[in-house]
C-alpha positions in Angstrom: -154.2 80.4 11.2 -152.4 78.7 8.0 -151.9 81.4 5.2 -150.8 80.8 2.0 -149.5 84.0 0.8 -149.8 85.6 -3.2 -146.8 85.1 -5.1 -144.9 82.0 -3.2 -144.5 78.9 -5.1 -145.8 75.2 -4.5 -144.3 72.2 -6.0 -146.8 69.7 -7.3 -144.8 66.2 -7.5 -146.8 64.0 -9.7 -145.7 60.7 -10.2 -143.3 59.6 -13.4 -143.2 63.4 -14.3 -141.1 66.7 -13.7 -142.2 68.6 -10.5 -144.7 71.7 -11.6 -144.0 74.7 -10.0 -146.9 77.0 -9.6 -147.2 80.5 -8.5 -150.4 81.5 -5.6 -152.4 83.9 -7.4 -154.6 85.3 -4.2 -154.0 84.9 -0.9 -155.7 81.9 1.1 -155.8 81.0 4.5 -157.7 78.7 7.3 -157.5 77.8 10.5 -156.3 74.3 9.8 -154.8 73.2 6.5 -157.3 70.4 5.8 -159.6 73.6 6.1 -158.0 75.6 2.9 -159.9 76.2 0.0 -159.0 75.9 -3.2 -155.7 77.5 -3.9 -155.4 80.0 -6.9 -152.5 79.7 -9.2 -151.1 80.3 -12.1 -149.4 77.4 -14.0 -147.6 75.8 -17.0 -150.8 73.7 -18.3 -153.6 74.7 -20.4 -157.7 74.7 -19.0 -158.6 71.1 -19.7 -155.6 69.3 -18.1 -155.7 67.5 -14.7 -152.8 66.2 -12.2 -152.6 64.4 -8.9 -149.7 64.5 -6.5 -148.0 65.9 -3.9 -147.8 69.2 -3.0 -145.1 70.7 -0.9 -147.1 73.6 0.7 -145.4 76.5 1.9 -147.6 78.6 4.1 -147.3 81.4 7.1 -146.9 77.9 9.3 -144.2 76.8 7.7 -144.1 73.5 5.1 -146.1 70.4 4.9 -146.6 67.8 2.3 -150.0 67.2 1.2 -152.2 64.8 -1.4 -153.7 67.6 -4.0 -155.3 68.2 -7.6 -154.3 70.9 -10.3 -157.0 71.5 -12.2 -158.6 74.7 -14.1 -156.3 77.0 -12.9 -156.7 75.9 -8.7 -154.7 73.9 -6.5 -158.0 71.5 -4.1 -155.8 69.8 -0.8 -157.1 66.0 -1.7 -157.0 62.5 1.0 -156.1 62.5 4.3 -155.2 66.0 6.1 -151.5 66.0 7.5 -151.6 66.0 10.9 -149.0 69.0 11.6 -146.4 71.0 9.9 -143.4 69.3 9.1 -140.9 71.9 8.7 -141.5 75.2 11.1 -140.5 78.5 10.4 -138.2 79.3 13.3 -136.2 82.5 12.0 -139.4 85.8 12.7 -139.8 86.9 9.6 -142.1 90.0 8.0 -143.5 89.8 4.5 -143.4 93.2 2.3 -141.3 94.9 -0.3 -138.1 96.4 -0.5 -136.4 97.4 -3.0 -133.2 95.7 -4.0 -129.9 95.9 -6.3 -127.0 93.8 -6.2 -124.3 91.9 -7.7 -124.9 87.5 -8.0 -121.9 85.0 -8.5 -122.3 82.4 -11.3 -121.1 78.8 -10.4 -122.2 77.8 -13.7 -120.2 79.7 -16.3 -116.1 79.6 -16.2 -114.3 82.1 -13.4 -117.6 82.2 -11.9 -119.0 85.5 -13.7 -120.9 88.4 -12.0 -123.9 89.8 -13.5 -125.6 92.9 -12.3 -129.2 92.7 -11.0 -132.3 94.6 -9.6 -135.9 93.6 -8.3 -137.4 93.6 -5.2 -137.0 91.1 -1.6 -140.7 90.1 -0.9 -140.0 88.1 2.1 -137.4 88.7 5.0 -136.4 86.8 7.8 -133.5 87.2 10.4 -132.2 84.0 8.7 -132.9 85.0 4.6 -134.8 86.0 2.3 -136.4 85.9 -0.6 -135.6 87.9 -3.9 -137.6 88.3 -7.0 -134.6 90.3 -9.5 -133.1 89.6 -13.1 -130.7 90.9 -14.7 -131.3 94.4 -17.1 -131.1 92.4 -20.1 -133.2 89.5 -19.1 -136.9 88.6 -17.5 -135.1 85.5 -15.2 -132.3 85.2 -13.1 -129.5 83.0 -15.1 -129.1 79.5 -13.4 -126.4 78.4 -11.5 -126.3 81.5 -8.7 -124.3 80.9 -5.9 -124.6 83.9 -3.5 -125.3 87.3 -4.0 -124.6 91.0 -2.9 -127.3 92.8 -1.7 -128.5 96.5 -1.2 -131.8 96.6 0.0 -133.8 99.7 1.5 -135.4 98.7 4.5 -137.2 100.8 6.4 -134.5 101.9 8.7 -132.0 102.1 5.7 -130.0 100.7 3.3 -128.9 96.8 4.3 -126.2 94.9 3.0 -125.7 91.2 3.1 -124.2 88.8 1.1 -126.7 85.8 0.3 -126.2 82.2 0.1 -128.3 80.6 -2.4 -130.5 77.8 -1.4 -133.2 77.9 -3.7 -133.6 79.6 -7.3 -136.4 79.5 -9.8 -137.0 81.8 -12.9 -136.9 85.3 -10.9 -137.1 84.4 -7.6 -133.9 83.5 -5.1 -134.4 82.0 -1.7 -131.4 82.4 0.3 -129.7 82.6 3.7 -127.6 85.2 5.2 -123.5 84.4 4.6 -122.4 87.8 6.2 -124.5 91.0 7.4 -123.0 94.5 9.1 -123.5 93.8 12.9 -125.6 97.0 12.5 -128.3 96.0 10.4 -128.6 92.4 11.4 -130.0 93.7 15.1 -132.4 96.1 13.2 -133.5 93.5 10.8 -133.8 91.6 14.0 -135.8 94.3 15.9 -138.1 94.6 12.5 -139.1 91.0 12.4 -139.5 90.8 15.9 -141.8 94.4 15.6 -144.5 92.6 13.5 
């Protein structure tokens, strides 16, 4: 079964243009990805516009590149079906969330600043995560994060890791674990394995 979950974001690459990132507004899945129906999302164009490209798909499988159309507010998998997924998730991971507060490191701004931040991981795996957080005073996280501090309450308790940025896009950090209290990481371990 290929789920695309609510709330992760696909890149549609059109060519000659910037990619379009574009949030999944419902959940969809299939038993094969040529099988998925059209994808809801939300996305930077208005009602009457229309793109081709190609969409990096992120789904329960793991990530595939596929031919695809934005139009109307949906996302319709076009051409040729891939044959499999190209990148597989290999970390067991458990979707949910947990809230979290932290501290991130700035490569961006001189001395490498810390700001203060709070939001929620919506996705953990024994390798990463992902966070949605901003700061107090803002609605985004500001550019240029390098890794982050993390307290997040899991069910067995409060974790701590620090977080390697590997991805980051208005309020939402993918990263991968830099350090973790032997402690947690064989809970977080037995958690993901649980599901």
């Amino acid at each position: 079964m290929i789920t695309v979950p609510a709330g992760s974001t696909l890149l549609l690459r059109c060519p000659g243009e910037q990619p379009l990132a574009l949030i999944v507004l419902a959940e969809v899945s299939a038993a094969f990805t040529a099988e998925l129906p059209p994808i809801p999302v939300l996305g930077p164009d208005g009602p009457g516009s229309r793109r081709f490209g190609i969409l990096e798909l992120v789904s329960s499988a793991g990530v595939t590149w596929v031919e695809a159309e934005f139009r109307g507010g949906t996302v319709t998998l076009t051409g040729d079906p891939p044959t499999d997924v190209v990148q597989r998730r290999g970390a067991p991971r458990r979707p949910g969330t947990y809230a979290a507060t932290g501290t991130a490191q700035l490569d961006s701004e001189p001395g490498r600043r810390l700001v203060a931040l709070s939001g929620q991981v919506e996705d953990v795996s024994t390798s990463g995560l992902l966070l949605r957080a901003a700061p107090a005073d803002s609605i985004h996280l500001p550019p240029g994060i390098v890794r982050t501090l993390l307290h997040i309450s899991m069910p067995w308790g409060d974790m701590t890791a620090t977080v390697t940025t590997v991805d980051q896009r208005a309020d939402q950090l993918r990263g991968t674990y830099e350090w973790m209290d032997p402690a947690d990481e064989a809970a977080l371990r037995a958690f993901c394995a649980a599901r």
